[in-house]
C-alpha positions in Angstrom: 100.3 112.4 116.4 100.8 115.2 114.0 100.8 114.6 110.1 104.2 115.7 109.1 104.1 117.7 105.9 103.5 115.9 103.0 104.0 116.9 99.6 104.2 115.1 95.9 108.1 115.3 95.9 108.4 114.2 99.2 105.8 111.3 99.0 107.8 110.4 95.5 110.7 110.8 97.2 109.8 108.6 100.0 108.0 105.4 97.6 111.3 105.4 95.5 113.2 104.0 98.5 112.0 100.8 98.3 111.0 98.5 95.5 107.4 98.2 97.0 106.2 101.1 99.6 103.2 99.8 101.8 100.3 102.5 102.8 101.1 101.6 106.5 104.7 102.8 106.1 103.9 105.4 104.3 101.3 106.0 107.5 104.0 105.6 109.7 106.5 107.8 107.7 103.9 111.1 107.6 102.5 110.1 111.0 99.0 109.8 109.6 96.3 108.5 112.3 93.1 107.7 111.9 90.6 105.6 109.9 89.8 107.3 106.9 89.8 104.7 103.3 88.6 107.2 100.8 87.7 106.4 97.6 89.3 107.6 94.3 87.5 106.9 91.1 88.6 106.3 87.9 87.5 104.7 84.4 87.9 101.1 86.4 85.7 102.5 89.1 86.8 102.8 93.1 89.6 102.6 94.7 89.9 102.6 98.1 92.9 104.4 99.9 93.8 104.1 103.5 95.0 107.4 103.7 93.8 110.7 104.3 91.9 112.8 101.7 94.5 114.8 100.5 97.1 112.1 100.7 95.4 109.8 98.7 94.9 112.6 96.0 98.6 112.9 96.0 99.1 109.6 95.7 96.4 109.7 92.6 98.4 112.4 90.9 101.7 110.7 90.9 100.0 107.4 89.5 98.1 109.8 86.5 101.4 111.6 85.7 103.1 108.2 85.7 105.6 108.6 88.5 104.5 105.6 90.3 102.4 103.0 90.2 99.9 100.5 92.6 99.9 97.5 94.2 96.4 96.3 94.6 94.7 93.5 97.5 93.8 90.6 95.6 92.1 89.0 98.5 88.8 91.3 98.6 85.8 92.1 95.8 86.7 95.8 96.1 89.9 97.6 94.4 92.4 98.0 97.5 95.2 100.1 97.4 98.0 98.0 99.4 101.4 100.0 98.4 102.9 102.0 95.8 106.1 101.8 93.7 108.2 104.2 91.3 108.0 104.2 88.2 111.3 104.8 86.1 111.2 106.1 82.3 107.8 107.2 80.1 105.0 105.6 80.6 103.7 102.7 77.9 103.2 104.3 74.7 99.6 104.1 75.0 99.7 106.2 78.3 98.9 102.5 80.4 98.3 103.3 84.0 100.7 101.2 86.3 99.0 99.1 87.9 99.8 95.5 89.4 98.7 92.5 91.2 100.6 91.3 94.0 103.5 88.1 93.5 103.5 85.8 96.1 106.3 86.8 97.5 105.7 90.3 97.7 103.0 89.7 100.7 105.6 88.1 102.8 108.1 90.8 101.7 105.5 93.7 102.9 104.5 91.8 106.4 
């Protein structure tokens, strides 16, 4: 399958239609194959992305400019990305990154 093309806007676009955006729909939705779990690092350390290269550095600059924020695995030792999710006004006043832990019922929500 070929990656249909995906850009900031569109990947924005796309995570804003749901209250919680999975990476395998947003795999699904871009028609992304493959294996690849890059790592991004930042001042927490790596983060591991189950998307392409390029995908997960879009994914990285939408978090940094505060546009959306992550859902991490809270099952593993490792920093997981799981899914994504809009963000909607500023940021915190001190610039927080948006970043959350899974509710129990979001799991059953995402299955």
């Amino acid at each position: 399958m070929v990656m249909k093309k995906l850009s900031k806007s569109t990947l924005r676009w796309y995570i804003g239609t749901k209250s919680l955006m999975p990476i395998v729909e947003i795999r699904r939705r871009f028609g992304i194959d493959g294996e690849e779990v890059p790592a991004l690092h930042d001042d927490a350390g790596n983060l591991y992305v189950g998307l392409p290269e390029q995908a997960a550095q879009a994914l990285e600059d939408l978090r940094q400019s505060g546009k959306i924020g992550y859902e991490l695995a809270v099952d593993f030792n490792a920093r997981i990305l799981i899914g994504a999710y809009a963000v909607y006004g500023r940021k915190g006043r001190n610039g927080d990154i948006h970043m959350r832990e899974p509710e129990p019922n979001d799991a059953e929500d995402a299955a």
